[in-house]
N, C-alpha and C positions, 0 to 999 in steps of 0.2 A: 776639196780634195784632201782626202785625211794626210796628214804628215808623212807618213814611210811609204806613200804610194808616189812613187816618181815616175811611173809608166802612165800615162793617159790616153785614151782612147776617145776622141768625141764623133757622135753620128750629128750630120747637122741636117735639118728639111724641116719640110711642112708634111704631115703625115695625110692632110687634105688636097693637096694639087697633084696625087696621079704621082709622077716620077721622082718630085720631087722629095717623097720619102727616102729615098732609095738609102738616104745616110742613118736615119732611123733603124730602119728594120736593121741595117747589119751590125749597130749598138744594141738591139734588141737581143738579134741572133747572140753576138760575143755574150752579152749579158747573162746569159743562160749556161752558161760552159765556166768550169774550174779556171780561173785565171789567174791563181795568187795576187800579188802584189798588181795589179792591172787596175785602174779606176774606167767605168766606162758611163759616159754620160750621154743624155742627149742636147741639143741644143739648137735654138731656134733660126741660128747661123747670124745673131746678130756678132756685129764686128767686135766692139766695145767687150761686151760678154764674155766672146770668145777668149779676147788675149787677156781678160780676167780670169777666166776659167785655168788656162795653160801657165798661168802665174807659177813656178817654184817650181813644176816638172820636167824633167830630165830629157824625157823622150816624150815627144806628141803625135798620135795619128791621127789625123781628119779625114772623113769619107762625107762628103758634096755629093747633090748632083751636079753635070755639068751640061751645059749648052752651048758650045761650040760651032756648033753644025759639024762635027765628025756622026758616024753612021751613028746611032741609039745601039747602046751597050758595051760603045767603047768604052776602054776601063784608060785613066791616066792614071799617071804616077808622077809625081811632083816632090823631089827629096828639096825641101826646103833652102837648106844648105846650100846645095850646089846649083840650084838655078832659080829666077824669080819664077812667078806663078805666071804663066800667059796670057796676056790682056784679052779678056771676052772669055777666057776657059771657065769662069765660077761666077758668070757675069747673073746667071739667074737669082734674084733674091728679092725675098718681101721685106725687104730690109732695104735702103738707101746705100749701106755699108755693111757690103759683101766680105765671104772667106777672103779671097784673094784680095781684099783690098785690107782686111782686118791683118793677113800675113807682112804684106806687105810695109804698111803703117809701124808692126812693132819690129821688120829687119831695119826700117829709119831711124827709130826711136834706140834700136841694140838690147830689144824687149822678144828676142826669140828664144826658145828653148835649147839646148845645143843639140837638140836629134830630134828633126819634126819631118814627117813625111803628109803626102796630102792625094788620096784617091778623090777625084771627080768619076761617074760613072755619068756618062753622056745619053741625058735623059730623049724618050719620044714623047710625053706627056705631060703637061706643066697645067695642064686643067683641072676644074673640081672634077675630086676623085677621089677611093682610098684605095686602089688596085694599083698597083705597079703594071707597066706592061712588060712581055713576054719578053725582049730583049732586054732591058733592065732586069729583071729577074732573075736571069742567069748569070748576071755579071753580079748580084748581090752575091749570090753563089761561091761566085768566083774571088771577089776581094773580102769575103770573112779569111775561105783560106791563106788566101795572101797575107791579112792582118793574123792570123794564127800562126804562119811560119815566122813571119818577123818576130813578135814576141816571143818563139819558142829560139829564137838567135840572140848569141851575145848581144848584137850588136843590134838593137830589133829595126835600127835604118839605115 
């Protein structure tokens, strides 16, 4: 993350298992749009990585997918800060050491950013695949904007 960029953005999946892109494409999406000072990455959602990457940034968004079992396309919102992540919500990963447990690890450690928020979009498809389904889709939609209005806020969490 270059020096003067204290705003970070990371999309985290696998662009091959179907839903679990969903964090991709919408780092794709920001990617694409005038952001100033905004860094936006993607990343493989390993844990380690992760709280490597969010090193020395002010403010951090992460967009998961997530597997819950709430309906497919529900969008969470997870402000860091003020509550832990919900055990099982970011429980999907090709990794050992998941977001929520990467978050987790560095609020132990007092290795958090001071403004971190965290969208899960609650996938229906975790198989090979490169197609989002229809309900994830629309919530990809939905949390660019939401990550647009936050950054366009003082306060972007």
């Amino acid at each position: 993350m270059p020096a003067d960029a204290r705003i970070l953005v990371i999309g985290v999946g696998n662009e091959y298992r179907s839903d679990d892109a969903a964090g991709l494409v919408v780092a794709r999406r920001l990617r694409q749009l005038p952001l100033g000072n905004v860094t936006v990455i993607e990343a493989s959602g390993e844990g380690t990585d992760l709280m490597e990457s969010w090193n020395g940034a002010d403010t951090v968004i992460i967009v998961d997918a997530a597997s819950s079992g709430a309906k497919p396309g529900t969008i969470h919102r997870i402000d860091v800060r003020a509550q832990r992540i919900p055990t099982g919500l970011l429980r999907y990963s090709t990794h050992a050491f998941s977001v929520g447990e990467a978050v987790e690890l560095a609020r132990a450690m007092d290795r958090l950013p001071p403004r971190m928020v965290v969208y899960g979009i609650e996938g229906e498809r975790f198989d090979e695949g490169t197609v989002l389904s229809r309900a994830v889709q629309g919530s990809v939609d939905t949390v660019v904007d939401l990550v647009l209005g936050q950054l366009r806020t003082a306060a972007p969490c």
